[in-house]
C-alpha positions in Angstrom: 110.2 141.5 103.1 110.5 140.6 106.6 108.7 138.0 108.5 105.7 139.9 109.6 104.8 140.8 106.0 105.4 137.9 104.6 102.9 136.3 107.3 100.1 139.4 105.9 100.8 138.7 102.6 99.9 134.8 103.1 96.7 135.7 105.7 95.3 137.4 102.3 96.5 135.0 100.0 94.0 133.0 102.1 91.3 135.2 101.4 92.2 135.9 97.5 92.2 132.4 96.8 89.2 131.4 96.0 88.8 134.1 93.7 87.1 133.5 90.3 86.0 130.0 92.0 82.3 128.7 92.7 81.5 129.3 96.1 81.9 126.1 97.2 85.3 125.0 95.3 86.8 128.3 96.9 85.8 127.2 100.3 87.4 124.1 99.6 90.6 125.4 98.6 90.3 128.3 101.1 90.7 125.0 103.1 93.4 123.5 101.5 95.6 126.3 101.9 95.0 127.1 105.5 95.8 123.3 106.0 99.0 123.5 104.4 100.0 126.9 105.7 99.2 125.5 109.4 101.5 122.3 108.5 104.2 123.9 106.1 107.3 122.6 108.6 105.4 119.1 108.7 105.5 119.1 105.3 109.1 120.5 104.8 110.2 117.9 107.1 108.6 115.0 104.9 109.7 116.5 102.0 113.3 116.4 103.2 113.3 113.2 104.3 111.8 112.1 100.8 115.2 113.8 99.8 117.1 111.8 102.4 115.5 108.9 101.0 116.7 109.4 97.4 120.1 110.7 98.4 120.7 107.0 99.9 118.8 105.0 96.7 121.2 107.0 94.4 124.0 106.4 96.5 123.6 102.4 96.8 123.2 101.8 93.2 126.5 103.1 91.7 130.6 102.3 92.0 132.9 104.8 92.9 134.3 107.0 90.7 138.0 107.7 90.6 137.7 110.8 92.0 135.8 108.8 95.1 138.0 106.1 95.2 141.2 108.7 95.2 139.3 110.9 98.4 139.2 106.8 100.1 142.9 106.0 99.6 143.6 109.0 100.6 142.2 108.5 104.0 142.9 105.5 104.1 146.5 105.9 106.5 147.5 104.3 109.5 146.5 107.6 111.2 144.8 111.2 111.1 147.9 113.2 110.5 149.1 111.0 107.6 145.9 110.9 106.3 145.7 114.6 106.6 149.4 114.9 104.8 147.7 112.5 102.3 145.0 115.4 101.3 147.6 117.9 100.8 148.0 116.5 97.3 144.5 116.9 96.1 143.2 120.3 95.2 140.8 120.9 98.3 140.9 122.2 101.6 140.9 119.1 104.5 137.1 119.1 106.3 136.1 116.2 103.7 139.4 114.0 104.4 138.1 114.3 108.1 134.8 113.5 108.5 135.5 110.8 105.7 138.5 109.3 107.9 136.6 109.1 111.2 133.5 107.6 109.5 135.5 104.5 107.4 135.9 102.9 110.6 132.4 102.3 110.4 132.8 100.7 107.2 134.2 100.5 104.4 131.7 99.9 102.0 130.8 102.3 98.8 127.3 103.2 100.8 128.7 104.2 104.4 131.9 106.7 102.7 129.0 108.3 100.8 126.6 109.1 104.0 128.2 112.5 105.0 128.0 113.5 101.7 123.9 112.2 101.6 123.5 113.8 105.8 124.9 117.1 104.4 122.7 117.2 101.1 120.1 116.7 103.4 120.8 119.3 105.9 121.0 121.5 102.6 117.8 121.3 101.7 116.5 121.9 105.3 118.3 124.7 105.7 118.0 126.5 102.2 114.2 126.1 103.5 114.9 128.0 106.8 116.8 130.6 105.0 114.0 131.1 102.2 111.4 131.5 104.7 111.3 134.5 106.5 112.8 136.5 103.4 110.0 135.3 100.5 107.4 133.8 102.6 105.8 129.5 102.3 105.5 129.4 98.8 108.6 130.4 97.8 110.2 128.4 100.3 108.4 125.1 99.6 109.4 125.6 96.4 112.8 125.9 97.0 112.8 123.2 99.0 111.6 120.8 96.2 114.0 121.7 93.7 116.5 121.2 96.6 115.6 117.7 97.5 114.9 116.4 94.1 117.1 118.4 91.7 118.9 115.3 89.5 121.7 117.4 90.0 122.0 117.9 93.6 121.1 114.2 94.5 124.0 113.0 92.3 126.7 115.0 94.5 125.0 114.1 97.8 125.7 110.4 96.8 129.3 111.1 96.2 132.3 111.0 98.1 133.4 114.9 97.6 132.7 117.9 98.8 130.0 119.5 97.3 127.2 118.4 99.5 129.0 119.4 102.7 130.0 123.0 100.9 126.2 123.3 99.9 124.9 122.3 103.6 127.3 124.7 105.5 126.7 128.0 103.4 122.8 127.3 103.5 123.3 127.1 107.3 125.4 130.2 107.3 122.9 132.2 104.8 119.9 131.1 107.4 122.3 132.1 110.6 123.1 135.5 109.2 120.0 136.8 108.2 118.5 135.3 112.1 121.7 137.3 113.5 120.3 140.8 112.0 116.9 139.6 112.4 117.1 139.0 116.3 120.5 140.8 117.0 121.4 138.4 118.7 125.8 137.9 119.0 125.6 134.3 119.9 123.4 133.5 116.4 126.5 135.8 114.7 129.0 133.0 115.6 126.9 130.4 114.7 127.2 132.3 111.1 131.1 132.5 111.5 131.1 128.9 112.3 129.5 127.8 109.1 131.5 130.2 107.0 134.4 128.8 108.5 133.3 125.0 108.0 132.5 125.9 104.3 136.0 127.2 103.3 137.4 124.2 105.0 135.1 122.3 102.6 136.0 123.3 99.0 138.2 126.4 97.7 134.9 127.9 95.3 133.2 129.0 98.9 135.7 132.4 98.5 132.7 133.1 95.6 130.5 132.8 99.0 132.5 134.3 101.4 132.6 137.4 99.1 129.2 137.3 98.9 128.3 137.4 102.1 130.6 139.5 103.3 129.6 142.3 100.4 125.6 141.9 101.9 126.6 142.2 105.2 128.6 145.3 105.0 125.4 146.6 103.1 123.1 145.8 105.5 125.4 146.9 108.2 125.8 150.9 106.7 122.4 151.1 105.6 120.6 149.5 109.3 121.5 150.1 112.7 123.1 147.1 113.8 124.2 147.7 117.3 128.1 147.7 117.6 127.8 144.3 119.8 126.6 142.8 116.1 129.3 144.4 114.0 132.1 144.0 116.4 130.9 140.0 116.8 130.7 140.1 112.9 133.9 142.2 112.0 135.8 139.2 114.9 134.4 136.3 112.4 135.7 137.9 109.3 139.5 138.1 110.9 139.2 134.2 111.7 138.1 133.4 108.1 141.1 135.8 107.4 143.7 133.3 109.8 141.9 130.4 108.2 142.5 131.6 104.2 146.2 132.5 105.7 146.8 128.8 107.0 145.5 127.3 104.0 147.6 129.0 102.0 150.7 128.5 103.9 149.8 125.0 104.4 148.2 123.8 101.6 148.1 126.3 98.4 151.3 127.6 98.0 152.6 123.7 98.1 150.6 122.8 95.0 150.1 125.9 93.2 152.1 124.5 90.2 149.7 121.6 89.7 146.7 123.9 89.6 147.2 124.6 85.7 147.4 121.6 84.6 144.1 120.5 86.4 142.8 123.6 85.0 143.4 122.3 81.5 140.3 121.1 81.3 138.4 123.6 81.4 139.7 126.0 78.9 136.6 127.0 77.1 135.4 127.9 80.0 138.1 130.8 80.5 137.5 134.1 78.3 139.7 134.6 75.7 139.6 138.5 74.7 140.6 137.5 70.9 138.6 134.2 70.2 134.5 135.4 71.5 132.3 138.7 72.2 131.8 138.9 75.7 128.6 139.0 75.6 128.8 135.4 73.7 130.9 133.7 76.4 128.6 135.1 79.0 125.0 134.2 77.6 126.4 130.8 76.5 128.3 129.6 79.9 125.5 131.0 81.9 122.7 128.7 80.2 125.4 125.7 80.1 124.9 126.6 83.8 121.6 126.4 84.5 121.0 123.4 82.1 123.9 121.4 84.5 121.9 122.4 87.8 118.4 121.9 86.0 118.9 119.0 83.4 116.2 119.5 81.9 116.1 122.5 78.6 112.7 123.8 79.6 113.3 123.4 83.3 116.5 125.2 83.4 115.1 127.9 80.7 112.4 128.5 83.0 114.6 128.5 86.4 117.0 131.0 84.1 114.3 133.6 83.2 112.8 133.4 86.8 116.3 134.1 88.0 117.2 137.0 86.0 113.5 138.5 86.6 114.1 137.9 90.4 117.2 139.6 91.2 116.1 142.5 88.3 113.2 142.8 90.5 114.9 142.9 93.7 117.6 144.8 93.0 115.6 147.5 91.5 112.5 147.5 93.2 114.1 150.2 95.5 114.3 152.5 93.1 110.2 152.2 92.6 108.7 151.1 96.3 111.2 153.0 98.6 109.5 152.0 101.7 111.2 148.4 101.0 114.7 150.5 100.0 117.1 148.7 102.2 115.3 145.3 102.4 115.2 144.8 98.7 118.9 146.0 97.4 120.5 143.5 100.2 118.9 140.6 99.0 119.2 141.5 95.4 123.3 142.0 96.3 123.3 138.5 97.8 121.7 137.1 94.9 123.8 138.7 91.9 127.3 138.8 93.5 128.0 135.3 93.3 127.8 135.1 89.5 128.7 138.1 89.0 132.3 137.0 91.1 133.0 134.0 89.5 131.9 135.4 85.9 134.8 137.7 86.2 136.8 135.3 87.9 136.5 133.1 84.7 137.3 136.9 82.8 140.6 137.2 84.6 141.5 133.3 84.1 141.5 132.5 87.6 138.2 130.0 87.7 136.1 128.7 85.6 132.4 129.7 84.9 131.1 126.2 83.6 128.3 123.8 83.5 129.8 121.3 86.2 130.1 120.9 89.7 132.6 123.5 90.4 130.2 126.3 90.0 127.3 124.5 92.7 128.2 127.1 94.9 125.6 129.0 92.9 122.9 126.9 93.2 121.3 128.5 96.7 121.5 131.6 94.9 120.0 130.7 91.7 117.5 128.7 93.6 116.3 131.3 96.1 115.9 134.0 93.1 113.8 131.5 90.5 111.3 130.4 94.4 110.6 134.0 94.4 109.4 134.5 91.2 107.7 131.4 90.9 105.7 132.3 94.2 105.0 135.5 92.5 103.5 133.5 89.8 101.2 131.2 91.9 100.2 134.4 93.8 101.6 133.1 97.2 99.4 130.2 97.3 101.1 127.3 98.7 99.0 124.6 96.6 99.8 125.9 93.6 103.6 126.5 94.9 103.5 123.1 95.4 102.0 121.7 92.2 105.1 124.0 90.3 107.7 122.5 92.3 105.9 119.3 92.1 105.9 119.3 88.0 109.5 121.1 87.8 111.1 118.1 89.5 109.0 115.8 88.0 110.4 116.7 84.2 114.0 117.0 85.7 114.1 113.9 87.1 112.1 111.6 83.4 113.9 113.7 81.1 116.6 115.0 82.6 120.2 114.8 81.0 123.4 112.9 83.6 124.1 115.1 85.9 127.9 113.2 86.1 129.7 114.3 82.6 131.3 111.2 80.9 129.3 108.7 82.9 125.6 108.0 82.9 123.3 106.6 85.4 123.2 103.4 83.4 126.9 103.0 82.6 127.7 103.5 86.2 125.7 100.9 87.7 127.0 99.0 90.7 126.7 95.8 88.5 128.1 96.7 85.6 131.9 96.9 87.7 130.9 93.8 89.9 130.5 91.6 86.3 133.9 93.5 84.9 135.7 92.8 88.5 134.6 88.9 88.5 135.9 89.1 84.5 139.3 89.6 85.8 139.3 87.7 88.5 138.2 84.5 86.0 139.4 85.3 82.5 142.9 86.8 83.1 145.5 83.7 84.0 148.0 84.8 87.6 151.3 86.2 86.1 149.9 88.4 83.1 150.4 92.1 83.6 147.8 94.4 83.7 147.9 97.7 82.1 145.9 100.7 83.1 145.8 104.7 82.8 145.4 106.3 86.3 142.2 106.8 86.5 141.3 103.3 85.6 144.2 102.1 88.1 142.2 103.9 91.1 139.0 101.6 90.1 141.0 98.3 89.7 142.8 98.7 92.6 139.6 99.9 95.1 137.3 97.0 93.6 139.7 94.1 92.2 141.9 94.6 95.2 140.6 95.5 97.6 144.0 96.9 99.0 144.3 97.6 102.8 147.5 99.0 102.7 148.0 102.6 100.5 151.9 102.1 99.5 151.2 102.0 95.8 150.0 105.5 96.3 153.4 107.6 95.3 151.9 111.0 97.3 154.9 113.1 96.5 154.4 113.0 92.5 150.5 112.2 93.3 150.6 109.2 91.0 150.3 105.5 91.1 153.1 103.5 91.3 153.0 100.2 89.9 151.9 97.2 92.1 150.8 93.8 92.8 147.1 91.9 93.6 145.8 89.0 93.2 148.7 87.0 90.9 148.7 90.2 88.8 151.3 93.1 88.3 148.8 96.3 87.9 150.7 98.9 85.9 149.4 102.6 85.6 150.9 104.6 83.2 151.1 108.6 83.8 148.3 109.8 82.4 144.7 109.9 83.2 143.5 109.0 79.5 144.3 106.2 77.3 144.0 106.4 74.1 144.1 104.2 71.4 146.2 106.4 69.0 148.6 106.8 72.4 149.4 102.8 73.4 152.6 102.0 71.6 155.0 104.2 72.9 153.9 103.5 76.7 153.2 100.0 75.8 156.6 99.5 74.7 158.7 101.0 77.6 156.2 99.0 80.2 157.3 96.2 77.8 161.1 97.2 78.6 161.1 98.0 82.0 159.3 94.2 83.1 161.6 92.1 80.7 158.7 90.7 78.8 159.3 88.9 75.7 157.2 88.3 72.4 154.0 86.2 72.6 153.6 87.4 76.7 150.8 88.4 77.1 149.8 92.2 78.1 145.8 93.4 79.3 144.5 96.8 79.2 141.9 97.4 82.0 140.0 101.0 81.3 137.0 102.4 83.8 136.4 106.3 84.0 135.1 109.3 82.7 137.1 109.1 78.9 134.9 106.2 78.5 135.6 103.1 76.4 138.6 104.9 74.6 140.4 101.7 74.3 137.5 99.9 73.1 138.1 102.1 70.0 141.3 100.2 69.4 139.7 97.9 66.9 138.3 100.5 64.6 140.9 103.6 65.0 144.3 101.1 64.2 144.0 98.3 61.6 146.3 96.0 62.8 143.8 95.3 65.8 141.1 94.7 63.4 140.6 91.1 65.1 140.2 92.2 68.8 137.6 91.9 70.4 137.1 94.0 72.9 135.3 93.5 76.5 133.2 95.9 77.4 131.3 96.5 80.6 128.4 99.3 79.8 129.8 102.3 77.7 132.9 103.2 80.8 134.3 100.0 81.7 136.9 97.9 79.3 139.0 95.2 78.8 141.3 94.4 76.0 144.0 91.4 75.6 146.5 91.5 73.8 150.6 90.6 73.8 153.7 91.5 73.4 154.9 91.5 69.1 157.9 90.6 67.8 159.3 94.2 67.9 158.1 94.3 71.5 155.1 96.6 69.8 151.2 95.7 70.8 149.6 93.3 68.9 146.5 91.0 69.1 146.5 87.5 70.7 147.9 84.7 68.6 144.8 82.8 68.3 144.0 86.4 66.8 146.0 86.0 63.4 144.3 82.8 62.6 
C-alpha cells in the first residue's frame, strides 16, 4: 500500500464512519475523525513527548543496576581511547561507551548517564511512526506509536544505561530512510539509510538479525521494481561499509573475547534448541509467546499483539497470491516483517543466539509492532478514533497489570530509596577497619553508590573483574563470581579469611545488591548454624549480613549471637 492509497482508503474511512449511526452522532464523529486526520503529526508529536515524559519519570526513580554501573566505570578513564580500550571487555560494539563518555562530563548523576538512552527511546517512537505511515496508513501508525511510547517494556530500557534504546532508535530511522529512498529515489535519502544501519551495528551485536533483514527486503524490492542503477549502486556502496564495519569489529573487538562469550551465554541455555530434550515445534510456540509476553507484559495484551502479528504477516505475505495487483508491495513487507524471527529463531536452532523473553531479542519489537498496527487498524476499519481508543486501552492494561519488564528486579525493589537507606546503613552501622565482602555484581553497586570512586583502578580490565579495594575505612572484597550463595560462602569465606590475616572473633560483612536477589538473606534458613542472624534487608535485592571470623577461620554469627 503506498502513500496515495493509503490517503483513499482514509478519505472513505471518513465517509464509512458514521455508518450504522443516527444522523447526527455520525456527523459528529464524521467530525472527529477529519479533526484527527487533519492533526495526526500534532498528535504524534504530543504523544511522543508524553513518552519522553515517562522515559525521564522512570529513569529518576531507580539506582543503577550493575550492568549500568559496569557501562559507567567503564567510561569513566582519564581519556576517550582508554575508555574505548575499557569497552573492549564487555560484550558490545563501542557507540554506547561514546556517547555515554562525552555526556558524563555533564554529570555524573544516575539521571544525566541515562538521557541518551531516554533521547533515543524517544526518537524510536517518532520514527517507528514515520516508518508506519506511508506503508499502513494513520491508524496503524497511531497505534504503533502508542504501544511505542508507553510499552512497560520499552520505557524500562530507555531509562537504562545500555544499548537497547539507541539500537531501537537507529534501525527505526533506517526502516523509515529506506523505504523514503525507494519511495522518492532519491541517493542522498539511500545514505541517510547506510548511516543508520551503520550507527545500529555499532550499537549492539543482535542488529546483524536487522541487517539481514533489511538487506533480504531490499534485494527483493530491488529485482522485482525498477530501481534506477544510481539507487542500487548507492545501496550495494552502503552494504560494503557495513561489510568494513563487521570486519573491524571482528578484528578489533570479537575475535579478542570470543572465549568469554560461552560463559555469558550460560544463562541462557533453555533458550538454545536441544534436538534430544523438546519437539521443535514445542521450543518454538513456547519461546515465541515468552517473547511477546516480555515486550507486552501483560497475558492478554501480548496474546492479542501475538495473534495480530501472525495474522499480519500471513496476510501480507500471502495476499499476493490472492490481489495480484498489490504483488510486489505486499511480499516485501511481509519479508521485512517475518525474517527477523525467522533469523534469530534458527539462530537459537544452530546455538549461536538465543530466542528468549529478555532484552536481547528487542530487536524484534519494530517488527512485531508494525505487523500487530496493521491488523489492529484493520479491526477498527481505519478509523483513527477507534485506532486510538485500542492503543489507548492496550497500554492502559500493560502499564496496571503488567508483569517487570527487568527479570530479578522489580519496580518496587529497585527504588532509588531503597539503596540510598542500605548506603547510609553502611556508612552508620559498619565500624572503619571491618572488611566487606561482596560477589561482583554487588561490588559494582557498593563501589558506584557507597564510594563514590573517581578513580577506576579497582577495575582489573584484563581478567574483567574486580579487584579488591579500599573506601571509606573499609576493605571492599569481591569474590569471582557474580552470585553468592548461601550454600557457596565457606570455602570463599575462608581463603578471603587467609589472604587478609584475619583472626577469630574479626569481624567479616556480606554486602549483596543485584539481580540473584536476597540470596544471602537465605543464610539463616538454608544453614543451621546461622539460625540467629538476622539479616538486613533493603527491599527483596539489597542485603546485608554481619558476621565474623570462627575459630576454624569458618563463617559464623556475631558473638552477641550465641547468647
Amino acid at each position: 500500500m503506498n502513500l496515495n492509497t493509503t490517503i483513499d482508503v482514509e478519505k472513505n474511512s471518513l465517509r464509512e464512519v458514521g455508518s450504522g449511526l443516527p444522523q447526527a452522532d455520525a456527523f459528529h464523529a464524521g467530525l472527529a475523525e477529519r479533526w484527527l486526520h487533519d492533526h495526526l503529526q500534532a498528535i504524534a508529536l504530543a504523544v511522543t513527548t508524553a513518552g519522553f515524559v515517562a522515559r525521564i519519570v522512570a529513569a529518576n526513580r531507580s539506582y543503577f543496576n550493575p550492568d549500568e554501573v559496569l557501562h559507567y566505570f567503564m567510561i569513566n578513564e582519564p581519556s576517550l581511547l582508554l575508555a574505548y580500550k575499557a569497552s573492549l571487555t564487555n560484550a558490545h560494539p563501542p557507540l554506547l561507551y561514546l556517547l555515554l563518555y562525552l555526556c558524563h562530563f555533564a554529570g555524573h548523576s544516575d539521571l544525566a548517564l541515562r538521557l541518551p538512552s531516554v533521547l533515543a527511546g524517544t526518537a524510536f517512537c517518532w520514527f517507528i511512526f514515520k516508518w508506519i505511515q506511508p506503508l499502513f496508513g494513520g491508524p496503524a501508525s497511531l497505534i504503533a506509536l502508542f504501544v511505542a511510547a508507553f510499552s512497560p517494556t520499552l520505557i524500562a530500557l530507555s531509562a537504562e544505561v545500555r544499548e537497547y534504546a539507541l539500537l531501537l532508535f537507529c534501525m527505526a530511522a533506517a526502516l523509515y530512510f529506506l523505504e523514503r529512498a525507494f519511495a522518492e529515489k532519491s541517493v542522498s535519502t539511500m545514505w541517510r539509510f547506510s548511516l543508520f544501519l551503520y550507527l545500529a551495528i555499532l550499537s549492539h551485536y543482535s542488529a546483524a538479525f536487522f541487517v539481514l533483514t533489511m538487506g533480504v527486503y531490499a534485494l527483493a524490492t530491488i529485482a522485482d521494481s525498477e530501481c534506477p542503477r544510481k539507487i542500487v549502486s548507492a545501496w550495494a556502496m552502503g552494504q560494503t561499509g557495513a561489510l568494513a564495519i563487521y570486519l573491524f569489529l571482528y578484528v578489533t573487538h570479537i575475535s579478542k573475547i570470543r572465549n568469554n562469550l560461552g560463559v555469558w551465554a550460560t544463562s541462557f541455555g533453555i533458550t538454545f534448541f536441544k534436538f534430544n530434550q523438546e519437539g521443535i515445534f514445542h521450543f518454538t510456540g513456547q519461546n515465541t509467546w515468552n517473547i511477546f509476553q516480555y515486550m507486552f507484559p501483560q497475558r492478554y495484551v501480548a496474546a492479542a499483539v501475538l495473534t495480530c502479528f501472525i495474522a499480519g504477516v500471513a496476510f501480507l505475505f500471502f495476499r499476493d497470491f490472492v490481489f495480484t495487483s498489490r504483488k510486489q508491495v505486499s511480499r516485501h513487507i511481509g519479508i521485512q516483517l517475518l525474517v527477523p524471527f525467522a533469523a534469530v529463531w534458527a539462530a537459537a536452532i544452530a546455538g549461536t543466539y538465543p530466542f528468549v523473553a529478555s532484552r536481547h531479542t528487542i530487536v524484534l519489537a519494530p517488527f512485531a509492532i508494525a505487523a500487530a498496527s496493521f491488523v489492529f487498524a484493520a479491526i477498527c476499519r481505519q478509523r483513527l478514533w477507534a485506532g486510538l481508543l485500542v492503543a489507548t486501552l492496550l497500554m492502559a492494561v500493560s502499564n496496571l497489570y503488567g508483569i517487570t519488564s527487568e527479570p530479578g528486579i522489580s519496580k518496587a525493589n529497585q527504588k532509588r530509596e531503597l539503596m540510598t537507606d542500605a548506603v547510609s546503613y553502611v556508612h552508620e552501622s559498619i565500624p572503619k577497619g571491618d572488611l566487606i565482602l561482596t560477589d561482583q555484581e554487588s561490588g559494582l553497586s557498593l563501589a558506584y553508590y557507597y564510594c563514590g570512586v573517581e578513580e577506576p583502578s579497582f577495575m582489573s580490565w584484563s581478567r574483567a573483574i574486580f579487584d579488591q579495594f579500599s573506601c571509606q575505612g573499609h576493605l571492599i572484597v569481591p569474590l569471582a563470581f557474580w552470585y553468592l550463595r548461601p550454600e557457596g560462602l565457606a570455602a570463599p569465606f575462608e581463603k578471603v579469611v587467609g589472604t587478609h590475616g584475619l583472626k577469630p572473633g574479626d569481624r567479616v560483612w556480606i554486602f549483596q545488591a543485584g539481580w540473584g536477589g536476597n540470596l544471602i538473606a537465605q543464610l539463616p534458613q538454608q544453614l543451621a548454624q546461622f539460625h540467629c542472624v538476622t539479616p538486613r534487608t533493603f527491599g527483596q535485592n539489597i542485603t546485608i549480613v554481619p558476621l565474623m571470623v570462627g575459630s576454624d577461620l569458618s563463617p559464623a554469627p556475631q558473638a552477641k549471637c550465641l547468647n
